[in-house]
N, C-alpha and C positions, 0 to 999 in steps of 0.2 A: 226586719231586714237581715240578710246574708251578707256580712263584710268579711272580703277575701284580703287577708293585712302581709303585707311583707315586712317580711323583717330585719332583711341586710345581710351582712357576712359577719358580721364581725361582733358584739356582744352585746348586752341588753340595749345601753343606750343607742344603738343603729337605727331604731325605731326611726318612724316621720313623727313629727310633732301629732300633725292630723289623724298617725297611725293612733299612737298613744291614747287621744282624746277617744277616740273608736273603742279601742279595748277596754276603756277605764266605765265606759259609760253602757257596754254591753253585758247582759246578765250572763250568759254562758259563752265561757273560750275557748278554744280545742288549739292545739299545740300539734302541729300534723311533724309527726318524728320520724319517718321513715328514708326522704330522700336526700337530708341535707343535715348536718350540727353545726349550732355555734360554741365558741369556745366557752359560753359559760352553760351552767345544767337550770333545769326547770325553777330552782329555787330560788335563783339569783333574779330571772325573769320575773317569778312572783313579788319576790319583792320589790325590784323597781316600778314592774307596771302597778304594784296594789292593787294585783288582781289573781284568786285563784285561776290555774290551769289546769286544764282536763285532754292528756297526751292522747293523742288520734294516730294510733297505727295503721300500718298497711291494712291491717284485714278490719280494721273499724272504717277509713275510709272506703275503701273496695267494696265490702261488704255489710255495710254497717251506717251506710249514708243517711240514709232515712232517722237515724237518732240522732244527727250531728244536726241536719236539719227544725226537729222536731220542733215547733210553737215558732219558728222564727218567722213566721207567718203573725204573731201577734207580741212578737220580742226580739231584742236585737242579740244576735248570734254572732261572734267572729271565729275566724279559721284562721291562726297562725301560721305562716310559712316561710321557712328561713330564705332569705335572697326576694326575688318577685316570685308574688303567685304565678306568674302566667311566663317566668324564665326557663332557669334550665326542664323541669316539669311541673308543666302543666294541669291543673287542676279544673278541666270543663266539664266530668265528670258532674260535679257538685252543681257546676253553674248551671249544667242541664238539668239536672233533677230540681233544683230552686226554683228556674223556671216554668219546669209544666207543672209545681204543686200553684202555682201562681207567688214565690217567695221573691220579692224583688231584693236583688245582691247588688255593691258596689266595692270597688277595685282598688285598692291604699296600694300606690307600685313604691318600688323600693330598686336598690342596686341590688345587680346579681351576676355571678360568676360571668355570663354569660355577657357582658357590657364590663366590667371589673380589671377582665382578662388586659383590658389598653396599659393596666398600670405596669406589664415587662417592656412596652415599645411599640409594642407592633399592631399597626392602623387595622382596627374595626370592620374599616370595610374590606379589606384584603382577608376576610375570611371566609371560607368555603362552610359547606357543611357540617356539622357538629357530631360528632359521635360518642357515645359510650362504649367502653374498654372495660368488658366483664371478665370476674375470675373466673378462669377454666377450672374446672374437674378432670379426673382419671379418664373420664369419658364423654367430655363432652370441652372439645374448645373449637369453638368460631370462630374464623376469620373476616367477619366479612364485613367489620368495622376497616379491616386493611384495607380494602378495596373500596370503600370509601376514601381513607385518608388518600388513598392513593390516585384517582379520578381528582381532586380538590388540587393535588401538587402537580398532577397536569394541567390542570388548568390556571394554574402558579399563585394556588390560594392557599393561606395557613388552616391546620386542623383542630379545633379544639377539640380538646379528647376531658370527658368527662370519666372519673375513675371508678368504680364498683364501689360501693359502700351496701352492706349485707348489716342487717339490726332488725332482731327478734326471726331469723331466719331457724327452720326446722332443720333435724339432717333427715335426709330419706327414712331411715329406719323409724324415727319419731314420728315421721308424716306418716306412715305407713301402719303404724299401730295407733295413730289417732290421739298419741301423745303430745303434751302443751308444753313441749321442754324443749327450750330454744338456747341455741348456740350462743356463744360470745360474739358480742358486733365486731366486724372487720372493714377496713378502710384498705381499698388499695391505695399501694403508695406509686410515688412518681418510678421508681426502681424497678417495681411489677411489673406495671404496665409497659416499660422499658422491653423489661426480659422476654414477655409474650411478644413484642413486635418484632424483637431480635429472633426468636423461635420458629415466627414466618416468614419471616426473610429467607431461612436458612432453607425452610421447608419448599417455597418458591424457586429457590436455586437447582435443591436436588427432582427440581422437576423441571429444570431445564429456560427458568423463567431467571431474566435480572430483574428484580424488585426496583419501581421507579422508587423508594426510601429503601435509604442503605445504612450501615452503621452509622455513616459519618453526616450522613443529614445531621441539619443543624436544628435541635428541639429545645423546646422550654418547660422547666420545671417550676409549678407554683403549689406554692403551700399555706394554709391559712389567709389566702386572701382578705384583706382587709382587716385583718388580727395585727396589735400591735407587734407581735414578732412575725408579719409576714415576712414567708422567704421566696427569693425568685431564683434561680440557675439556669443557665444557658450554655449551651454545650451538644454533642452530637450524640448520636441517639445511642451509643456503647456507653458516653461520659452519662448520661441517667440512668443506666445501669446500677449505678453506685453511689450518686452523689448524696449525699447525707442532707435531708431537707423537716428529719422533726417528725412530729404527730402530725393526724390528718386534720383535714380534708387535704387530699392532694388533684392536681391535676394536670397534665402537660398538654403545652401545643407543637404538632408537627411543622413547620414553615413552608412555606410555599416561596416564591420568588421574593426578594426582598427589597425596598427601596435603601438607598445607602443610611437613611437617616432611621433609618430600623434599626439596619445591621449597628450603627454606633451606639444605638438604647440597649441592644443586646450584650453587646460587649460591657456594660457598666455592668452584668451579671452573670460575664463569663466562669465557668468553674476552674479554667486554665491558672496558672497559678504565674505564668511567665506570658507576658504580655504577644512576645513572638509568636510563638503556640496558639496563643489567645487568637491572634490576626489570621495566622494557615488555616488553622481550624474553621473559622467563617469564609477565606477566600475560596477554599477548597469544594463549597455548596455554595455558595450565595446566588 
């Protein structure tokens, strides 16, 4: 059998009990490393679970499925994935190909970013669409996660904006000569992501458009989720520009209309440093 195991946010022990008993009891593990980290590395996992792991990259899973699979058709195979398998990405890929070899898979769910997000305040269901916030290039930046966030605040729903995480990425010139020499892994932070949306605002303006999010929209900054130092900030979309929130995984949400008992969970993680301030600054969007 194929078991799909989540694994949480937060470090080895996040596991399920059930997850555990899965991994412990399956002869080959894979470790799918490319769309999420936990704050601790492969070594710390092995030795809690008492179990070797074998890290599954993008281009192992993408293009390399059929080996991840292989015999689990007469053995038990698991697929590590940090948060839910089936959260922020999704892995049907696998469950499809398991299924037409005839491999039958089951589901170990877990918390993840994607459900986690409740612990700044603000209600689950008041949230709209989910986007990813990737790093621009020289020549190449997209907008058209704005225009999402932006449909979601008329419709007076929060955005979770998931941030770019790039690990084992090529540069052009490597991919292009067929070279295996991969870049240093990069984590957008809550600040980036800041600055690129402050970037089209500006660019929207000079085309004649008022951007339905403005500096002063009120966003949230989260950081290690479920990490004993997680950090939360709340503030307007200039204030995460800068706010100092640590190493990754980072991620912010844009707000949509807010009930008052939001607005007051917000404020326990204002960045204002003067309570007055702290109140203008949400009266001014809410």
């Amino acid at each position: 059998m194929l078991y799909l195991v989540g694994l949480g946010l937060g470090d080895a022990k996040d596991i399920t009990v059930k997850g555990l008993e899965v991994v412990r009891q399956c002869r080959r593990v894979y470790l799918e490393a490319y769309t999420s980290v936990l704050t601790v590395g492969k070594e710390v996992l092995e030795e809690f679970y008492g179990k070797e792991l074998i890290l599954a990259d993008r281009e192992t899973v993408e293009q390399e499925a059929d080996s991840i699979l292989k015999e689990a058709d007469v053995c038990d195979v698991a697929f590590l994935v940090v948060g839910d398998p089936f959260g922020a990405t999704t892995h049907s890929d696998l469950v499809l190909r398991a299924v037409k070899l005839g491999i039958p898979y089951r589901v170990i769910h877990n918390a993840s970013i994607m459900n986690a997000v409740g612990c700044c305040g603000l209600q689950l269901y008041n949230f709209g669409e989910t986007v990813s916030i990737v790093f621009w290039t020289d020549a190449w930046k997209p907008e058209s996660f704005f225009d999402k966030i932006k449909k979601n605040r008329q419709n007076g729903m929060h955005t979770l904006c998931l941030l770019d995480i790039k690990v084992k990425e090529q540069s052009l010139e490597n991919l292009m000569k067929g070279r295996k020499i991969y870049e240093p892994p990069r984590y957008m932070s809550v600040n980036q992501a800041a600055e690129q949306l402050l970037t089209i605002i500006k660019n929207r303006r000079l085309q004649g458009e008022e951007p339905e999010i403005t500096e002063n929209t009120i966003c949230v900054g989260l950081a290690r989720v479920g990490a004993p130092d997680q950090k939360i900030a709340s503030g307007t979309l200039h204030q995460m520009s800068t706010v100092e929130l640590g190493g990754p995984l980072h991620s912010m949400i844009v707000t949509g209309s807010m009930h008052p008992l939001e607005l007051e969970m917000l404020k326990l993680f204002s960045v204002d440093s003067c309570s007055n301030s702290e109140n203008n600054a949400f009266k001014r969007t809410a």
